[in-house]
C-alpha positions in Angstrom: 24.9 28.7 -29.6 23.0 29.8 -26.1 20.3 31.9 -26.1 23.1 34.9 -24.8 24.5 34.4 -27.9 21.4 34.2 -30.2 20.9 38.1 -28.5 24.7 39.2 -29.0 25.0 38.0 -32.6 21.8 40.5 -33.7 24.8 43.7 -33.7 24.2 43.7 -29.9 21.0 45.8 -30.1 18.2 45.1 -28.1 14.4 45.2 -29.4 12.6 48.0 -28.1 10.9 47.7 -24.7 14.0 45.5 -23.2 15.0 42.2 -22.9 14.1 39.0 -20.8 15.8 36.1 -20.8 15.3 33.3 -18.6 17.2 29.6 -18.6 16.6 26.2 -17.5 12.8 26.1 -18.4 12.5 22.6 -16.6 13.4 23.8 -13.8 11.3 27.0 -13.7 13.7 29.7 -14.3 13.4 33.0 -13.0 13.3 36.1 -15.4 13.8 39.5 -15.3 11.1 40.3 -17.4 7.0 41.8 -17.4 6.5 38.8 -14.5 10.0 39.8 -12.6 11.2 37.4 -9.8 8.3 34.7 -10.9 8.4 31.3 -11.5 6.8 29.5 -14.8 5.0 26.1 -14.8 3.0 24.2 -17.1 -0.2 23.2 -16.0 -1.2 19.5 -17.1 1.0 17.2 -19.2 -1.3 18.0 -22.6 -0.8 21.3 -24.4 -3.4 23.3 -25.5 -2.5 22.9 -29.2 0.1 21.5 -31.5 1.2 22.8 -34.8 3.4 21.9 -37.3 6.1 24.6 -36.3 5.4 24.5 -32.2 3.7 23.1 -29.2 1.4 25.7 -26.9 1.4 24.6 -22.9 -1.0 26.5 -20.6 1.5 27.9 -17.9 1.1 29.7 -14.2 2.8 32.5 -12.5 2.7 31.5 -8.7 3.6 34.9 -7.7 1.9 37.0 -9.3 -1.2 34.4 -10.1 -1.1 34.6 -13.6 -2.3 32.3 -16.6 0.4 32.2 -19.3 1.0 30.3 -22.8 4.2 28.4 -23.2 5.2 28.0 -27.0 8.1 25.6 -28.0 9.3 26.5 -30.9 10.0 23.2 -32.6 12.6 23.1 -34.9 12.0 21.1 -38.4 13.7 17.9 -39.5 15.4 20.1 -42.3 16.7 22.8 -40.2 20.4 23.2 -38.9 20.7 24.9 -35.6 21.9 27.9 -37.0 18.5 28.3 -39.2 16.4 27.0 -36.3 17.8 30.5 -33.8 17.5 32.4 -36.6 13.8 31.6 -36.3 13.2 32.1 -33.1 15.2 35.4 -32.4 13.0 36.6 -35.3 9.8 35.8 -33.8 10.8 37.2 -30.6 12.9 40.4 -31.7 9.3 41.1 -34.0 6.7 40.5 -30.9 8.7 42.5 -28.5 9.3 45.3 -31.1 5.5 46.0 -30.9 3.2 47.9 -28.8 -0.3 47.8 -30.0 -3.5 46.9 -28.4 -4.6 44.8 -31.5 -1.0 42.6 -31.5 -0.3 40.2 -28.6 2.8 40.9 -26.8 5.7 38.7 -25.7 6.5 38.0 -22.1 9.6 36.9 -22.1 12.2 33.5 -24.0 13.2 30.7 -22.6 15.5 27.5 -22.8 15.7 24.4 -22.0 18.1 22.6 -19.8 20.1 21.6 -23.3 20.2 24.6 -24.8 18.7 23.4 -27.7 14.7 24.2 -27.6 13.3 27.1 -27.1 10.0 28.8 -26.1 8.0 32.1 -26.2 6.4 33.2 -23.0 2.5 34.7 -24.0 0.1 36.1 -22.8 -2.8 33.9 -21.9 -6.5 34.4 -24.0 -9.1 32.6 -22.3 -11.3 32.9 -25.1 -9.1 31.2 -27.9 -8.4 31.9 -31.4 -10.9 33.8 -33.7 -11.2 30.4 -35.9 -12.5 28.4 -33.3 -14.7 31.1 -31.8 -17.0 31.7 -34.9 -16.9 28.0 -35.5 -18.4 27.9 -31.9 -20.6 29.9 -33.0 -21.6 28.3 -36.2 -21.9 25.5 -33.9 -24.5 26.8 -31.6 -26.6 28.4 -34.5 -25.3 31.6 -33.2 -26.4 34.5 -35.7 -23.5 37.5 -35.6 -25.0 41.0 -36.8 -23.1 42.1 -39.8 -21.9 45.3 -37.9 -20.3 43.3 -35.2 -18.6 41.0 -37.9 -16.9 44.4 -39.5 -15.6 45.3 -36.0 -13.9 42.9 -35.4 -12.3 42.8 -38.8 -11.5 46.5 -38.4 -9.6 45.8 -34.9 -7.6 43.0 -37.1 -6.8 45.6 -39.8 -5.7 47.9 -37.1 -3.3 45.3 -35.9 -1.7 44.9 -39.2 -1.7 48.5 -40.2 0.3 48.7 -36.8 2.6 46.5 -38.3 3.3 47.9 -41.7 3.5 51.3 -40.0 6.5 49.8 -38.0 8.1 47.7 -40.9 6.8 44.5 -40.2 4.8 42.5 -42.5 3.6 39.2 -41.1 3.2 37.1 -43.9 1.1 34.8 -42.0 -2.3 36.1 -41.4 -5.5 34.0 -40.9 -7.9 33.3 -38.5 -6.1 31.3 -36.3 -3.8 33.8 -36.0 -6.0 36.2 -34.0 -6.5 35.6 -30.4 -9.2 37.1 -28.3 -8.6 38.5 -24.9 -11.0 39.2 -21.9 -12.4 41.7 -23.0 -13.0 40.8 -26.6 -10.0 42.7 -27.9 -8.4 40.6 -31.3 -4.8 40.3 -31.1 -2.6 39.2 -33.8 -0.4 36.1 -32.7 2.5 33.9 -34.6 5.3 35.7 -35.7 7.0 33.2 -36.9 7.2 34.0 -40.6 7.3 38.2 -40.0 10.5 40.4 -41.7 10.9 43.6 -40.0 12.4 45.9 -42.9 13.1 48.6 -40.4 16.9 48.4 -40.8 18.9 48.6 -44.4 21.6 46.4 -43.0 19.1 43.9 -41.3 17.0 44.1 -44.6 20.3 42.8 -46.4 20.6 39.7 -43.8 16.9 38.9 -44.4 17.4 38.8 -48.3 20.4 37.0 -48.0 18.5 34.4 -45.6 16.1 33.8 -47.6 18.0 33.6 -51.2 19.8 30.9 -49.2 16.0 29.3 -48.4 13.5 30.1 -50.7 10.7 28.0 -49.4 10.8 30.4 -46.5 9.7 32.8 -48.9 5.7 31.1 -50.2 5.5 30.4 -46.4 2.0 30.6 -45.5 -1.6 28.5 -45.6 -2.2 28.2 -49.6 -5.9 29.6 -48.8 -5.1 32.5 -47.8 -1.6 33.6 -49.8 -1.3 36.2 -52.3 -0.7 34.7 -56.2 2.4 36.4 -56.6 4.7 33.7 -54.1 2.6 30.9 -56.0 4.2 33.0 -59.1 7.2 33.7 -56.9 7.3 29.9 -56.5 6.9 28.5 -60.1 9.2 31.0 -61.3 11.9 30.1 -58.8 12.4 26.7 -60.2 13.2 28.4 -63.2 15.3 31.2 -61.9 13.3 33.7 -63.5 12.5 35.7 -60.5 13.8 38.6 -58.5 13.6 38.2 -54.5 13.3 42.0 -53.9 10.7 42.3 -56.3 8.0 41.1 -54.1 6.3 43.3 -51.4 5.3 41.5 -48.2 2.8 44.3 -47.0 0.6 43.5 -50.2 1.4 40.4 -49.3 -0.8 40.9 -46.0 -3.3 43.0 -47.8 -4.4 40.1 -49.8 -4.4 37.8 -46.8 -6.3 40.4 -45.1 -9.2 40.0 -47.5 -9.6 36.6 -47.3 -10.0 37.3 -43.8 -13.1 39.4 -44.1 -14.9 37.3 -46.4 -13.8 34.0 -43.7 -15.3 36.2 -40.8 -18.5 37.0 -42.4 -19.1 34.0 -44.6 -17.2 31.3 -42.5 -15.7 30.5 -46.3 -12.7 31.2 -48.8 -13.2 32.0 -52.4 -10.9 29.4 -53.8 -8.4 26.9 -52.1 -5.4 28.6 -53.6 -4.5 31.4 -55.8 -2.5 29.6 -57.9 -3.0 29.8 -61.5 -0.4 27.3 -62.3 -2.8 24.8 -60.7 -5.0 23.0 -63.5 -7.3 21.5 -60.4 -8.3 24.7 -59.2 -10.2 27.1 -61.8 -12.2 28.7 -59.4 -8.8 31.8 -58.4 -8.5 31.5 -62.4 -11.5 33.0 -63.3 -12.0 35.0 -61.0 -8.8 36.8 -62.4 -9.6 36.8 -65.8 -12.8 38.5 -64.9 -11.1 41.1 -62.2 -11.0 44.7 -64.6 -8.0 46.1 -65.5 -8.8 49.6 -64.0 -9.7 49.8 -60.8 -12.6 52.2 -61.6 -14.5 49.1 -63.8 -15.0 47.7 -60.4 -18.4 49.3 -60.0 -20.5 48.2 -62.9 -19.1 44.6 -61.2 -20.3 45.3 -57.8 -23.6 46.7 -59.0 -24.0 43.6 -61.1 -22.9 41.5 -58.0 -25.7 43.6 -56.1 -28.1 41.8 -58.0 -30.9 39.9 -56.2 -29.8 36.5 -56.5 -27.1 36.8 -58.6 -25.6 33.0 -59.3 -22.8 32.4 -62.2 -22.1 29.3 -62.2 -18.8 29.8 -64.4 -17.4 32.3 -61.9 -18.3 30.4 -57.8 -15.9 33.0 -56.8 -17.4 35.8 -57.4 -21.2 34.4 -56.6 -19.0 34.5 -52.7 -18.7 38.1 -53.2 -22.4 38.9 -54.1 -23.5 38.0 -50.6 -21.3 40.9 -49.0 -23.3 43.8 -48.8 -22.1 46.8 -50.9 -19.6 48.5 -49.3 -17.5 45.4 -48.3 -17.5 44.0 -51.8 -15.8 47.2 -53.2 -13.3 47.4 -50.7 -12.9 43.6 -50.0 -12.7 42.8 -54.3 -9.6 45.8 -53.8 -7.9 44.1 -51.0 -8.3 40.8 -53.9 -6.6 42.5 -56.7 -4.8 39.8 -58.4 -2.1 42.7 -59.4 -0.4 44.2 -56.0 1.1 47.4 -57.3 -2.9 48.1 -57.7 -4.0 46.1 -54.5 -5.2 48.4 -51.5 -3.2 49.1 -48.4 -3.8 48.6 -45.0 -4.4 52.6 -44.5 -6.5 52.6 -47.8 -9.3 50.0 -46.1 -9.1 51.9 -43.0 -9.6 55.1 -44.1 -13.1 53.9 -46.4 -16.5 55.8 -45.8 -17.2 52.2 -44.9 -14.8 51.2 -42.4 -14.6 54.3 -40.6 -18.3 54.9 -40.1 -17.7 50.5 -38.0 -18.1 50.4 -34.7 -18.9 47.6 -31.7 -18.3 47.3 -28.7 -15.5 44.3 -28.1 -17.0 42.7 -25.4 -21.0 42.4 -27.2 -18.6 39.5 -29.4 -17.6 37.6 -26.4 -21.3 37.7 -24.9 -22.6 35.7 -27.5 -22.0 32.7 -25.7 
């Protein structure tokens, strides 16, 4: 299957803003795309990063004198060509779909000489991902003001909120996953594990892709996935589960708070929400001490408010008492263990304490 064909077999239909496709990546291909008439190349012979899914390469634009990002999309040991296309038409149908200053956009795809690897044009973020960036700062002793810290969270759940308002849940968030740009804007990255629900007949593909490879479904880093695809998982095995049943977006909400507490503490709660796991009692507790009604949270977060609250017999929620007020409530609601109860994107966003956030993007840049 050529890259032609990976386009014509998706009904035809384009993603929305156009298409680029460009062949022969080793021989720097033209493309018709945001960089028309220009010619890629990879700068140096060591990539920038390599993960388990693909390989980053700082790249140039001659004409137009432009830093890019190569991304090879490798395909596993375990996938069949078929599989490995439907990937990467995914992750570039999803990218090119959006339009968002808070979600990196996609240049253009490319080929090799084979036919048989492909690669993501990106945008190129001098500053990195978010992960290494506050670990540079952690490195350097560098204090963040709290404000700042919620900023830049709030530009993140602007980005997803972007996505679930356009049908696409990422399934993949963390902080590696946020890139910063010049001018200290975050944009989400790595849509490799997205599902845009957008279309009924699409949605009915994506099912039926997944029924055929579950482990596609609990894709994710185990810190920062939501307990129901550990449950989703375990129950699997026994075929006591319903695909449909599971909803991505609260999927992302739960990653999302994760997220905060990672930003502002530079820590998770737990090393996986998996209460089938005997070696980790830390998500555990914390559940069987999270109220039923939503409401019973306060008398919690007042207790948590506590000066120098510490219980040993819940370490997860001692993490929580050194948010101040206002992110505790609404970061403990991102953390329901139940999702039909679990906020939403537009719930966080619209808080007394997330709408009253504001930085400017480029005082988080400046630190160093």
């Amino acid at each position: 299957m050529t890259l032609k064909e990976i386009e014509e077999k998706d009904n035809g239909v384009a993603p929305k803003g156009g298409e680029s496709i460009s062949q022969g990546f080793k021989d720097k291909a033209k493309t018709s795309g945001i960089v028309k008439g220009c010619k890629y190349s990879i700068i140096g012979s060591k990539p920038i990063h390599e993960g388990a899914y693909g390989v980053l390469y700082k790249g140039h634009v001659k004409e137009c004198d432009k830093y890019i990002v190569i991304k090879t999309i490798k395909p596993t040991k375990d996938e069949d060509e078929e599989r490995y296309k439907i990937i990467v038409r995914n992750e570039y149908r999803n990218m090119k779909r959006c339009n968002h200053r808070n979600v990196l956009g996609v240049i253009d795809l490319i080929e090799d000489e084979k036919g048989d690897e492909f690669s993501l044009v990106l945008p190129f973020c001098r500053n990195g991902d978010l992960m290494d960036y506050l670990c540079s700062l952690r490195k350097n002793k560098v204090s963040v003001p709290s404000d700042l810290r919620d900023a830049v969270f709030k530009q993140i759940a602007r980005g997803v909120d972007y996505l679930h308002r356009n049908s696409i849940a990422h399934r993949d968030l963390k902080p590696e996953n946020f890139l910063i740009d010049d001018e200290g804007i975050i944009k989400i990255t790595d849509f490799g594990s997205s599902i845009d629900f957008s279309d009924t007949e699409r949605n009915n593909r994506i099912y039926a892709y997944l029924e055929k490879h579950p482990d596609r479904v609990w894709c994710g880093t185990n810190s920062f996935k939501a307990p129901e695809l550990f449950s989703f998982e375990a129950g699997h095995r026994n075929l006591e589960t319903d695909l449909r049943s599971l909803d991505y977006y609260k999927v992302d909400c739960w990653s999302l708070g994760i997220v905060y507490l990672y930003v502002t503490l530079l820590t998770v709660p737990w090393s996986n929400a998996n209460e089938f796991d005997p070696q980790n009692r830390s998500y555990t507790k914390y559940k069987d001490a999270y109220p039923e009604d939503v409401c019973d949270l306060v008398p919690l977060c007042n207790n948590l408010n506590s000066s120098g609250y510490n219980n040993p017999s819940n370490p997860a929620l001692a993490v929580f008492s050194k948010l101040h007020y206002d992110a505790r409530f609404e970061t403990l609601k991102l953390l329901n263990p139940n999702p039909s109860k679990r906020s939403s994107v537009s719930d966080i966003l619209n808080c007394q304490w997330l709408t009253q956030v504001y930085a400017d993007p480029k005082s988080f840049i400046k630190l160093i």
